[in-house]
N, C-alpha and C positions, 0 to 999 in steps of 0.2 A: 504494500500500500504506500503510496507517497504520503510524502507527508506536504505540508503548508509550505510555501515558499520561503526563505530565511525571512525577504521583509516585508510579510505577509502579520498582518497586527491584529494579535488576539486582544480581545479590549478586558477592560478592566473586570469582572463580576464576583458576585458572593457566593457563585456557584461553589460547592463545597470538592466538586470533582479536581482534582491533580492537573495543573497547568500544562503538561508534557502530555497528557490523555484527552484533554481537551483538545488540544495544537492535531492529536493524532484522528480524534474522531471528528474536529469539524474540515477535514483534507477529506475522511471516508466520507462525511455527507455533501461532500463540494461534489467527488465524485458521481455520486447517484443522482445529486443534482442533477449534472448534465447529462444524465443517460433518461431521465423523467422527461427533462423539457423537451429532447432527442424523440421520446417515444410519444411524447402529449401532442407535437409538431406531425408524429407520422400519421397520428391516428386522424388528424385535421385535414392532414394531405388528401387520406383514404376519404373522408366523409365529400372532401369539394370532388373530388375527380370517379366515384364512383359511380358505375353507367348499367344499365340492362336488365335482366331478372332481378328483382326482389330488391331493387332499386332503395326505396321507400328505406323496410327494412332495416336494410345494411346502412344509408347514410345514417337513420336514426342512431344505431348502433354504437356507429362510428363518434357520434359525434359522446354519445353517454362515457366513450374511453376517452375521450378529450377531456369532458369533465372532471372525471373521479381522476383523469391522473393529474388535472390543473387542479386540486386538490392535492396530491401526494406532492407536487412543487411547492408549493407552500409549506406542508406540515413541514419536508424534508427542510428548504430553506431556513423555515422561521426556528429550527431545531439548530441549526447552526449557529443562526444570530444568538439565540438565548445561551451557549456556550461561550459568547464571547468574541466568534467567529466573523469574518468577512466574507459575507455571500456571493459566490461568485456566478450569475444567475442572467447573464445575456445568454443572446441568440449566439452570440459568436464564441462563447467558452463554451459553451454547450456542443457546437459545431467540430471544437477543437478538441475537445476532452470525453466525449460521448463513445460507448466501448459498446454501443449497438452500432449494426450493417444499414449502409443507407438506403433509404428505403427507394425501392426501383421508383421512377419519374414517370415511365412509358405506361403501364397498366390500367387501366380505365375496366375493365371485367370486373364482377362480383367478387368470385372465388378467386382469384391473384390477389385480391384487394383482402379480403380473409385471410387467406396463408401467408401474406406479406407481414401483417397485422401480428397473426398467430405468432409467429418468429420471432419478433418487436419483444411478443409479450413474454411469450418463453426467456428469452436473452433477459427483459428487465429482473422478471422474475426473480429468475438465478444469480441474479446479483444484490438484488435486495437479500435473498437468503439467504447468502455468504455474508453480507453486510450485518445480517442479525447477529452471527457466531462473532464477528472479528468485533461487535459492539460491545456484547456481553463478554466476551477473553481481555477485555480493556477496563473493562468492569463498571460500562456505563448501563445501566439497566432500562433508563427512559429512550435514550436513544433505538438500543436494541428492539424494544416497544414501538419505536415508530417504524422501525423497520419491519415489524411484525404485521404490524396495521395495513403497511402498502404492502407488503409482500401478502399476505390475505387478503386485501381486496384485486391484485394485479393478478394473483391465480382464480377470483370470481372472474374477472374480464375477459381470462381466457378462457376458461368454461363457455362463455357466452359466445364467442368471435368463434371458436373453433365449434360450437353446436349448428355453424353456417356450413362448415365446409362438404364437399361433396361427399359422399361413404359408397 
């Protein structure tokens, strides 16, 4: 995991957690940061350029994973700041630091736009649940907790998006 850049300014707080654990877990939540706004962007992609069967649907769909994960940017972000943290929370760190696959441009179909999606969510997923352990092995417990929250509701969204796909 990297950590915060050397002149990267943890600010001052009453936070009772160890300065060095702090420094360590708000670099993991910078992290997931940009993989959230990375995945909230794709799912907005899939909602504007989706075309043909079930049309309706799917944009609905699309846009409800926009939601909930414009949701998990926040919870994630505002977890940062309350440690003390510098939110690093553009489009363009997000662009640069994001450890999801970009999402194809050309696809306008249903099902491409499903299994592009499905991938997104899988990929977030798996790293919010790794983000859970290296929270709690650092011994921040609330942290860990947010990471539980989106990593549970990013595995309901996938239930949802992959209940599209063709069988």
């Amino acid at each position: 995991m990297k950590t915060l850049e050397r002149n990267a300014q943890v600010h001052s707080t009453r936070n009772d957690l160890p300065e060095r654990v702090r420094h360590t877990v708000i670099a993991l939540l910078n992290e997931r940061l940009a993989d959230s706004i990375d995945l909230m962007m794709q799912a907005k992609q899939a909602h504007w350029n989706v075309r043909g069967p079930g049309f309706l649907s799917l944009h609905e769909l699309f846009d409800k994973v926009y939601d909930e994960t414009s949701a998990y940017v926040d919870l994630i972000a505002e977890r940062a700041s309350q440690l003390g943290g510098t939110v690093g929370g553009t489009i363009r760190i997000a662009a640069e630091r994001s450890k999801l696959n970009e999402y194809p441009l050309t696809i306008v179909d249903g099902p491409k736009h499903v299994e592009a999606l499905s991938k997104a969510l899988a990929t977030f997923g798996e790293l919010t649940r790794k983000a859970i352990t290296e929270a709690d092995e650092l011994g921040d417990a609330a942290t860990a907790d947010v990471f539980t929250e989106v990593t549970r509701g990013t595995d309901k969204l996938l239930w949802f998006v992959e209940a599209h796909e063709p069988r």
